[in-house]
C-alpha distance (Angstrom), angle and dihedral (degrees) to the residues before:
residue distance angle dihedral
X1 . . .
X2 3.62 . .
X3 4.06 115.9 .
X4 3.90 103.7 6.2
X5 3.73 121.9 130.3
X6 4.03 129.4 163.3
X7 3.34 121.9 -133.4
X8 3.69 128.0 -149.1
X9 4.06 132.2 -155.6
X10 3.69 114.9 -148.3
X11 3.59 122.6 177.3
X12 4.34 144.7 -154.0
X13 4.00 87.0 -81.4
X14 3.73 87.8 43.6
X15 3.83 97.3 -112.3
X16 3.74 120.7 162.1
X17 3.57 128.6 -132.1
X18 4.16 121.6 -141.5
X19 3.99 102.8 -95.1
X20 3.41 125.7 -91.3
X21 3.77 121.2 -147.0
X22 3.85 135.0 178.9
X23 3.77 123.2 -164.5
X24 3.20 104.5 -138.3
X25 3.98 112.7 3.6
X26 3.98 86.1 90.2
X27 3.75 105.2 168.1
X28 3.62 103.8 -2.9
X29 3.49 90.3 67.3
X30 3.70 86.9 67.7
X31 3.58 86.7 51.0
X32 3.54 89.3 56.8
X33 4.09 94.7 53.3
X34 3.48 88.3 50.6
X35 4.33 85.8 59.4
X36 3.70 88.9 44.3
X37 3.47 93.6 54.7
X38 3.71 102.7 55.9
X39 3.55 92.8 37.1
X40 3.95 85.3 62.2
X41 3.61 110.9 88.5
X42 3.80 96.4 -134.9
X43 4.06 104.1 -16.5
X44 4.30 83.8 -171.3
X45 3.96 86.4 86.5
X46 3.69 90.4 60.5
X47 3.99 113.0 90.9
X48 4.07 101.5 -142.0
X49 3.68 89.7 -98.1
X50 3.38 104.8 58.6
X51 4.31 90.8 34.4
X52 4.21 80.0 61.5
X53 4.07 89.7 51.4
X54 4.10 96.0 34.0
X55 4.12 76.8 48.9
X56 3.86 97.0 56.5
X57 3.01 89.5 42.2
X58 3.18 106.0 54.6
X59 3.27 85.6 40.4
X60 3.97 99.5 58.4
X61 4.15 86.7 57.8
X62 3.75 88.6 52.8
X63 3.75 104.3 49.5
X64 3.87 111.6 -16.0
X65 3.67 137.5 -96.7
X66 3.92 122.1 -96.7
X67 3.58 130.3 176.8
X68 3.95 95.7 -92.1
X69 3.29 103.0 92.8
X70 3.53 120.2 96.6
X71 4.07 126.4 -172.4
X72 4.12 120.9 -163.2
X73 3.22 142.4 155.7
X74 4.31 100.2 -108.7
X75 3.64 137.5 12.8
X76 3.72 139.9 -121.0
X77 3.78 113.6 -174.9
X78 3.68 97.3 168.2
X79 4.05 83.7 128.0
X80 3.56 97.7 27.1
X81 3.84 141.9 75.1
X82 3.58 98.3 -106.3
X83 3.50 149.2 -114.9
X84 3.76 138.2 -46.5
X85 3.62 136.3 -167.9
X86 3.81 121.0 -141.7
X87 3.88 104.9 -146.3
X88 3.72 107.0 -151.2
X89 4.01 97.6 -172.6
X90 3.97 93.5 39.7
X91 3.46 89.4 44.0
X92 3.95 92.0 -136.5
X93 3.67 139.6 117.8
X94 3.65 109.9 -141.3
């Protein structure tokens, strides 16, 4: 399915936020999560629900929404270039 990824927001408890995927962003979209999280303040306060809504939306101001995101609840990336975690008290995307 050429460049889609899913990316996952895990918090300080270790909660997990739905997954995120974009079509065709692939790897910049990690890019872009790594922006988002040191333009956050201090993204640890964010449970990973709300860090995957502060994230699109932040991300809508930034560049825009289209309809190639997709949210749900697990991941199959058989076809796909994987899946990334978005570690809001590292601070990393891995």
């Amino acid at each position: 399915m050429g460049d889609r990824i899913g990316i996952v927001f895990k918090d300080i408890n270790g909660g997990e936020s739905m997954v995120l995927q974009h079509h065709w962003a692939g790897r910049r979209l990690l890019k872009e999560a790594q922006q988002w999280l040191h333009a956050v303040p201090d993204p640890s306060k964010y449970t990973a629900g709300c860090a995957l809504a502060h994230f699109l939306q932040w991300y809508g101001g930034e560049f825009g929404i289209d309809d190639e995101f997709v949210i749900q609840d697990n991941y199959d990336d058989t076809e796909d270039n994987g899946i990334f975690v978005v570690d809001l008290g590292e601070k990393v995307v891995a």
